[in-house]
C-alpha positions as CSV (number, residue, x, y, z in Angstrom):
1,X,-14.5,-5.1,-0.2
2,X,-11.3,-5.0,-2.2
3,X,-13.1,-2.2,-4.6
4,X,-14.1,-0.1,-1.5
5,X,-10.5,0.0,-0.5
6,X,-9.1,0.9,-3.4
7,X,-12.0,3.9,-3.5
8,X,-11.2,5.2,-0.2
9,X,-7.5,5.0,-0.9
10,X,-7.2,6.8,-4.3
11,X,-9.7,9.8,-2.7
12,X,-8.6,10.1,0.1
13,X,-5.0,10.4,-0.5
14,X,-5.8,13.2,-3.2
15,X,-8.1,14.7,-1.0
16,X,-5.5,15.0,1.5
17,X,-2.5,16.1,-0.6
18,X,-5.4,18.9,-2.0
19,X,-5.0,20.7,1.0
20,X,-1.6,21.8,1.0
21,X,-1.9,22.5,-2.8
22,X,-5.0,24.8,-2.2
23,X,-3.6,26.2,0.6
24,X,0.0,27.1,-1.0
25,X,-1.6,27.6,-4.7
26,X,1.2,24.9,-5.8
27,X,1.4,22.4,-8.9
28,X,4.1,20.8,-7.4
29,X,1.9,17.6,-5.5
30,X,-0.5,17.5,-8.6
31,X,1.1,14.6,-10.4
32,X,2.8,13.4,-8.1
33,X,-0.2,12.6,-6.3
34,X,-1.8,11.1,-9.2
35,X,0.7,8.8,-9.4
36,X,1.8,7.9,-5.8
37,X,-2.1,6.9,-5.6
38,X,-1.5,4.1,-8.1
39,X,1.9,2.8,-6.3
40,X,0.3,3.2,-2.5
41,X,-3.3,1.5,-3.9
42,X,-1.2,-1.1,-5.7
43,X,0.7,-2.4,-2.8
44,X,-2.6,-2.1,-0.3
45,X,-4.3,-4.6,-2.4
46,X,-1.2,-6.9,-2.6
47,X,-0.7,-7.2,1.1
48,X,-4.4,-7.6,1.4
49,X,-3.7,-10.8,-1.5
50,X,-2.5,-14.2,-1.3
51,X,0.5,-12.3,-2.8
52,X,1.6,-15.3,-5.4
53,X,4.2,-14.6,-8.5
54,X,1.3,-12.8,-10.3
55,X,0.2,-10.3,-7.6
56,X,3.9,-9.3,-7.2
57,X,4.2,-9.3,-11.2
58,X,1.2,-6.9,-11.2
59,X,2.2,-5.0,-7.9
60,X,5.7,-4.6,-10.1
61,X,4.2,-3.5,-13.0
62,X,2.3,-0.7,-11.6
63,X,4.8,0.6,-9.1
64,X,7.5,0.6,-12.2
65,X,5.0,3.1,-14.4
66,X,4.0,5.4,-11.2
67,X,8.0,5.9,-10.7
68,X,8.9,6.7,-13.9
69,X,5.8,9.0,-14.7
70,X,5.8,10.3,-11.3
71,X,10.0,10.8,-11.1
72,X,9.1,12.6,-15.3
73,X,6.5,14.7,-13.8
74,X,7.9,15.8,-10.9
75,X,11.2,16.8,-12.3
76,X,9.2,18.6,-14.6
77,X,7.2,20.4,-13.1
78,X,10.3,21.6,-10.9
79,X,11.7,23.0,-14.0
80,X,8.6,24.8,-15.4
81,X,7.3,26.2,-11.7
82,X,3.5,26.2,-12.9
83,X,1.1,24.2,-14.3
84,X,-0.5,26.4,-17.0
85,X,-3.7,23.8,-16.9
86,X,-4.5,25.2,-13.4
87,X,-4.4,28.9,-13.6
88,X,-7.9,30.2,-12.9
89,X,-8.5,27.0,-11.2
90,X,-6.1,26.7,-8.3
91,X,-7.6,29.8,-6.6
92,X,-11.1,28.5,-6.7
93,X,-11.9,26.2,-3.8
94,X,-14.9,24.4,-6.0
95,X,-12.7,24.0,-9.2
96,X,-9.6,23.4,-7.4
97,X,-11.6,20.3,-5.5
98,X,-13.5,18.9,-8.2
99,X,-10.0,18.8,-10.4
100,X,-8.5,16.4,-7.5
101,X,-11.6,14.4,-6.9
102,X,-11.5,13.3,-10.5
103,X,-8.6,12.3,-10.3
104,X,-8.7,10.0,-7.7
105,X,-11.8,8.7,-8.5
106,X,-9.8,8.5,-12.2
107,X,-7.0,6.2,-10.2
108,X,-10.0,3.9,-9.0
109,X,-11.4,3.8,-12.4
110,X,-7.9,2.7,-14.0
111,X,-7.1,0.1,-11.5
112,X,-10.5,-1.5,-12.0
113,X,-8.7,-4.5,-13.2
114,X,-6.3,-4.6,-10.9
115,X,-9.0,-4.4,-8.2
116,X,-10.1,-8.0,-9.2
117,X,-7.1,-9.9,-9.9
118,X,-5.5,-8.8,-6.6
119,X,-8.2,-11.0,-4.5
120,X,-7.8,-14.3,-6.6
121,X,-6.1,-16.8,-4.9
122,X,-4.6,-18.8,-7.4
123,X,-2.4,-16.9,-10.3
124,X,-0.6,-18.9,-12.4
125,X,0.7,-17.4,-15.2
126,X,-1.0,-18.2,-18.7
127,X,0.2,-17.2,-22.4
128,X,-2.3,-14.0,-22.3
129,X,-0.7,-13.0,-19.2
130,X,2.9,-12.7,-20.7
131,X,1.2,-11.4,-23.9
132,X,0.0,-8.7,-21.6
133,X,3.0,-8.2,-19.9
134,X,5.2,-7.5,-23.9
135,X,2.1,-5.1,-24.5
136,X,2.8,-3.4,-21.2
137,X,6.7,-3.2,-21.1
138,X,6.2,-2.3,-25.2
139,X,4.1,0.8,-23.8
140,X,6.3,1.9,-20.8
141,X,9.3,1.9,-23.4
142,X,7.2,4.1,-25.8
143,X,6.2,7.0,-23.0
144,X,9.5,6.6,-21.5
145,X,11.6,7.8,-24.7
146,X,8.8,9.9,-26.1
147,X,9.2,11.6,-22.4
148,X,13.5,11.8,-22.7
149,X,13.2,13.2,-26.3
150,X,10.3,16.0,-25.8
151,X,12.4,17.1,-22.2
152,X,15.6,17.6,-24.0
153,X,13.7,19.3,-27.0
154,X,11.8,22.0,-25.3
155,X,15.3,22.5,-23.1
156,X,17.7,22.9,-25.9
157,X,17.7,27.2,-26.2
158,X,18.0,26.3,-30.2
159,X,14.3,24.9,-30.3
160,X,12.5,28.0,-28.7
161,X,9.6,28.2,-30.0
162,X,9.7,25.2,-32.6
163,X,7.4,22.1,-32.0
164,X,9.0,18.7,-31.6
165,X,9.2,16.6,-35.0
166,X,12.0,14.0,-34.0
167,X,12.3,10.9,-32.9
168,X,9.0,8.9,-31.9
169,X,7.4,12.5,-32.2
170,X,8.3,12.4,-36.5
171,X,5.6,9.4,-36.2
172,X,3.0,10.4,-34.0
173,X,2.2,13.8,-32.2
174,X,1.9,12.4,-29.2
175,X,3.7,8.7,-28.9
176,X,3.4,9.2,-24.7
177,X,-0.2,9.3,-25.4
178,X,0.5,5.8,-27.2
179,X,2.5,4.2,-24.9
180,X,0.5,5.1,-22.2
181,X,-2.5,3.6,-23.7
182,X,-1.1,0.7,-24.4
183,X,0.7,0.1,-20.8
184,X,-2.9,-0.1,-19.2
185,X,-4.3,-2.3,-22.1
186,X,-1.2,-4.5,-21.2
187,X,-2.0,-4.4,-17.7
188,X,-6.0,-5.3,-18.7
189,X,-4.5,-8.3,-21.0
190,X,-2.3,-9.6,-18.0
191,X,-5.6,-9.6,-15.7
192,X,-7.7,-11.0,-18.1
193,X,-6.1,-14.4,-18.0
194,X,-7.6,-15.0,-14.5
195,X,-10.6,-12.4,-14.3
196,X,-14.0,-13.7,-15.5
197,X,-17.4,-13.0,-15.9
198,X,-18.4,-9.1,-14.2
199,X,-15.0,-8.5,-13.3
200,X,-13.6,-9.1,-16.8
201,X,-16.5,-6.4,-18.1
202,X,-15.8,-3.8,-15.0
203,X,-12.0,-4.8,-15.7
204,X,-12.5,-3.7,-19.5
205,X,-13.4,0.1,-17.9
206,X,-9.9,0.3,-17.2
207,X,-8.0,0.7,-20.6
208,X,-11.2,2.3,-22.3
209,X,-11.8,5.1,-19.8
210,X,-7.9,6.1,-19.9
211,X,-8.3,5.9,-23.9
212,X,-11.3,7.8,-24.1
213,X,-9.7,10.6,-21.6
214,X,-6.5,11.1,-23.7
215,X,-8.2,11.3,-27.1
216,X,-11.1,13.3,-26.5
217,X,-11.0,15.0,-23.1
218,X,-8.1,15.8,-21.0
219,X,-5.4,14.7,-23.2
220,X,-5.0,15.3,-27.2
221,X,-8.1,17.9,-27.5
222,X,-6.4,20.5,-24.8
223,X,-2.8,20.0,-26.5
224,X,-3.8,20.1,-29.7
225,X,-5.9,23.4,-29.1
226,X,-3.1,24.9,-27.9
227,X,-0.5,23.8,-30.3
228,X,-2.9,25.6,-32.8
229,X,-3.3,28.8,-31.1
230,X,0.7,28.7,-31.3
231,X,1.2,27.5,-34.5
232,X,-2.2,27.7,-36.4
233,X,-1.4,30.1,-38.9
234,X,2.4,28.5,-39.8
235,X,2.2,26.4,-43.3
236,X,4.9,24.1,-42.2
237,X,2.5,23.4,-39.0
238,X,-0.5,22.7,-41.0
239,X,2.1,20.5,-43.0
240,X,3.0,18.5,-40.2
241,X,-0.2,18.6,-38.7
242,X,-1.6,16.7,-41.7
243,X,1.2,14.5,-42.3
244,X,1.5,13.1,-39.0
245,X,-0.1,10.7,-36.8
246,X,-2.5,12.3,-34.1
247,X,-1.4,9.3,-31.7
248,X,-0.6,5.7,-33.5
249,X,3.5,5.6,-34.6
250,X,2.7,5.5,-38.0
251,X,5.0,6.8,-41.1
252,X,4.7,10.5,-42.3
253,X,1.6,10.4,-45.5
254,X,2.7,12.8,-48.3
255,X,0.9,16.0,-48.4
């Protein structure tokens, strides 16, 4: 019951907030949408538990990320006016809809774990549930100042048209990427302690299918295309493109 919830939740709250964005061709609910579905999904399913330390940790958790990625996203996207992923596809009905049914169906699909461990009674916290939680908070930290230092980059008038080689983003070209990864395998790890059997394989989708998304659909592939259409033909690119982590923060190789 708990998974059919959470299904008609995530959709249906995308599906509505669709609407308005088809209707007034805006980029403005987009992620915001994406991640007020986690937050509102979230705290369904922890009214709906025995709501124990561990439901509220978990409830915590997840609210935390949606605030701070949905606050980032939001302020962004009020800065920048349009969402250059969505032209050609906001004016199509079809396109426009199948983009916001994936990702709500993309919300269920990440919360598979948390599904499970809201409707367990008992919670008690175990050593893989705090090791969960460092991997988590380790994460959030990681996108959160990858996030601060890319913002103030691309908004500093003495970095037009430079790309970002400071910071977390000397080691990796994209340490949000990283951190994001590793907040939902922290959220996976903090479930697993009490999730068993069918639940701990369909929790496992959780972590994998937001990995496989950022490394080879939605995430790296589209801003690493575009970086090179920008910056293909620059030497010191290809330099730094060689010498630098696609996504793990590791140090510079020599080239």
């Amino acid at each position: 019951m708990e998974y059919l919830i959470a299904f008609i939740i995530a959709v249906g709250l995308n599906l509505l907030l669709f609407i308005p964005a088809f209707l007034f061709k805006t980029d403005k609910l987009t992620d915001l949408s994406y991640a007020l579905s986690f937050a509102i999904v979230a705290s369904v399913l922890f009214f709906l538990s025995p709501q124990e330390t561990g439901h509220l940790l978990l409830l915590s958790m997840i609210v935390l990320w949606a605030l701070r990625l949905g606050g980032y996203l939001f302020i962004r996207i009020h800065k920048i006016k349009r969402d250059k992923r969505f032209d050609g596809m906001r004016e199509s009905f079809p396109r426009f809809l199948r983009f916001w049914l994936l990702q709500g169906t993309t919300v269920f699909v990440v919360l598979l774990g948390a599904v499970s461990f809201f409707s367990i009674d008992s919670v008690a916290m175990a050593t893989l549930s705090y090791i969960g939680l460092l991997v988590f908070a380790f994460g959030l930290l990681i996108e959160t100042i990858a996030d601060i230092q890319k913002y103030r980059f691309i908004n500093n008038p003495r970095n037009e048209g430079k790309w970002i080689d400071e910071g977390l983003w000397h080691y990796s070209r994209h340490p949000n990427y990283f951190g994001e990864i590793l907040v939902w395998f922290g959220v996976y790890l903090f479930v697993l302690a009490h999730i068993t059997g069918i639940d701990a394989f369909i929790g496992l989708l959780s972590p994998l299918y937001i990995a496989l998304l950022i490394i080879f659909v939605s995430g790296i592939p589209l801003l690493e295309k575009a970086a090179d259409k920008r910056w293909g033909d620059d030497p010191e690119y290809q330099k730094y493109k060689e010498s630098t982590s696609a996504l793990i923060l590791l140090p510079k190789k020599k080239v």
